[in-house]
C-alpha positions as CSV (number, residue, x, y, z in Angstrom):
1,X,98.0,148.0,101.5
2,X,97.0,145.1,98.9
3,X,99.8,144.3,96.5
4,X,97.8,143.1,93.3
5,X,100.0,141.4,90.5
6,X,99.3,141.8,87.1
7,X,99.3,137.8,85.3
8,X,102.1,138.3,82.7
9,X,101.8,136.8,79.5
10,X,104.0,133.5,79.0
11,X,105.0,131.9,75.7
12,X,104.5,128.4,75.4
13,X,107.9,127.0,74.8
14,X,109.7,126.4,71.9
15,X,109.7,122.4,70.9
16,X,113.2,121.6,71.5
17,X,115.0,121.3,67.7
18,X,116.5,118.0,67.0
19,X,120.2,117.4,67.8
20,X,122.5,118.3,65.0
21,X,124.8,115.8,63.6
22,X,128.0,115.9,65.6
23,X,130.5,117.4,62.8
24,X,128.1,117.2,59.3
25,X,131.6,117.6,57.2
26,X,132.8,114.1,58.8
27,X,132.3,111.2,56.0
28,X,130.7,108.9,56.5
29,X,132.4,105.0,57.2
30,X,132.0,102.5,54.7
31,X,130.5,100.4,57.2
32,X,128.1,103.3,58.3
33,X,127.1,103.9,54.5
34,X,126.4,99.8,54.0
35,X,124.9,99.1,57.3
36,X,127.6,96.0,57.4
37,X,129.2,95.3,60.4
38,X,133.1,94.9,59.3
39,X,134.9,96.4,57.1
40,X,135.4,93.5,54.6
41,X,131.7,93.2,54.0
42,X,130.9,97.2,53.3
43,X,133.9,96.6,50.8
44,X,132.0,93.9,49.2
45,X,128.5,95.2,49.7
46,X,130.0,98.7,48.5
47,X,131.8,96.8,45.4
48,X,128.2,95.6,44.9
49,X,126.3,98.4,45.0
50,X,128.3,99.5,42.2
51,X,127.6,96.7,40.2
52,X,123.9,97.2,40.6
53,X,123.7,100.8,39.8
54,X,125.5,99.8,36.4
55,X,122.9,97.5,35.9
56,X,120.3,99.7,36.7
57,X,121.2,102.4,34.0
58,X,121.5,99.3,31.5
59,X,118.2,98.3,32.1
60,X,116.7,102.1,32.2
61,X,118.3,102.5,29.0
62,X,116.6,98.9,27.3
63,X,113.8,99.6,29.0
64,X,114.0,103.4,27.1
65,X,115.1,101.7,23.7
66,X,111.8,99.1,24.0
67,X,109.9,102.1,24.5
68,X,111.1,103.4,21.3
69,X,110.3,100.0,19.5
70,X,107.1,100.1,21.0
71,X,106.2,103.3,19.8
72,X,107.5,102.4,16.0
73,X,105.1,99.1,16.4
74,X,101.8,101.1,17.5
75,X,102.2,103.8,14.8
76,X,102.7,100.8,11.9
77,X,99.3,99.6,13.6
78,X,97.4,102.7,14.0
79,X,98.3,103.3,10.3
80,X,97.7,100.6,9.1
81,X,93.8,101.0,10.8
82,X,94.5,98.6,14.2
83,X,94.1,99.6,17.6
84,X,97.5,100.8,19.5
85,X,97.3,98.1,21.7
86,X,97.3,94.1,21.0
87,X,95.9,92.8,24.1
88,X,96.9,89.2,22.8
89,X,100.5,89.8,22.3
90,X,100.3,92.0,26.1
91,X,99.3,88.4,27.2
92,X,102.1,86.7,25.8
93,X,104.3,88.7,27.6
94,X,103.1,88.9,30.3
95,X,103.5,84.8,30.5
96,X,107.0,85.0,29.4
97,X,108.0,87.0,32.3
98,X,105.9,85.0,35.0
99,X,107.7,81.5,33.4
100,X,111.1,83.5,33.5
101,X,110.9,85.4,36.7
102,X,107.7,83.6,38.9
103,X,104.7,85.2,40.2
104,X,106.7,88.5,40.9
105,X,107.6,88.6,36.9
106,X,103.7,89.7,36.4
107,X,103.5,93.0,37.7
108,X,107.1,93.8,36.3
109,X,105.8,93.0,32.8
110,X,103.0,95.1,33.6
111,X,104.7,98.3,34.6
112,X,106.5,97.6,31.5
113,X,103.7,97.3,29.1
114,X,102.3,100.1,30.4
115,X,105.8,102.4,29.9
116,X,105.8,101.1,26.6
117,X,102.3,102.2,25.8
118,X,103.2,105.7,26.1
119,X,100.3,106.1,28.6
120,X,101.8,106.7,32.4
């Protein structure tokens, strides 16, 4: 007597999932958050960081109050029958932040200008 066997159906296994963090409550070291290797430089680094996100919501909030003056400057020239934009004045800035900050100054002023045209 033949014993015949029926090919069962197999599932192709599961990927494995990626390891969990060891204990996701655990905080983080300072040195671990700044990537510094003792503890006195992710003080520093950390004291740092801080410093630069203060400086980063000043400048958001001059580069929001340009806007604004920008916006006042284009209506007065629209109104008064000129274009919206004043591609020689555009220029001039754009020279004032290349002599101030180098070549990288350029496309700074340009993200700028173009905030400020209320077109983004």
């Amino acid at each position: 007597m033949s014993i015949t066997t029926t090919p069962v159906a197999t599932t192709p296994e599961a990927p494995e999932a990626p390891e969990a963090p060891k204990n996701p409550t655990t905080p983080k070291t300072a040195t671990e958050v700044t990537g510094a290797r003792t503890e006195e430089a992710a003080a520093l680094i950390g004291g740092a960081r801080t410093r630069i996100d203060e400086l980063d919501d000043r400048i958001i909030g001059l580069v929001q109050e340009r806007m604004a003056v920008s916006a006042v400057i284009q209506e007065a020239r629209i109104t008064s029958g000129g274009r919206r934009v004043n591609l020689s004045r555009e220029m001039e800035v754009l020279s004032h932040f290349r002599d101030a900050l180098g070549k990288p100054g350029t496309p700074l002023a340009m993200t700028l200008l173009e905030l400020c045209r209320g077109r983004v």
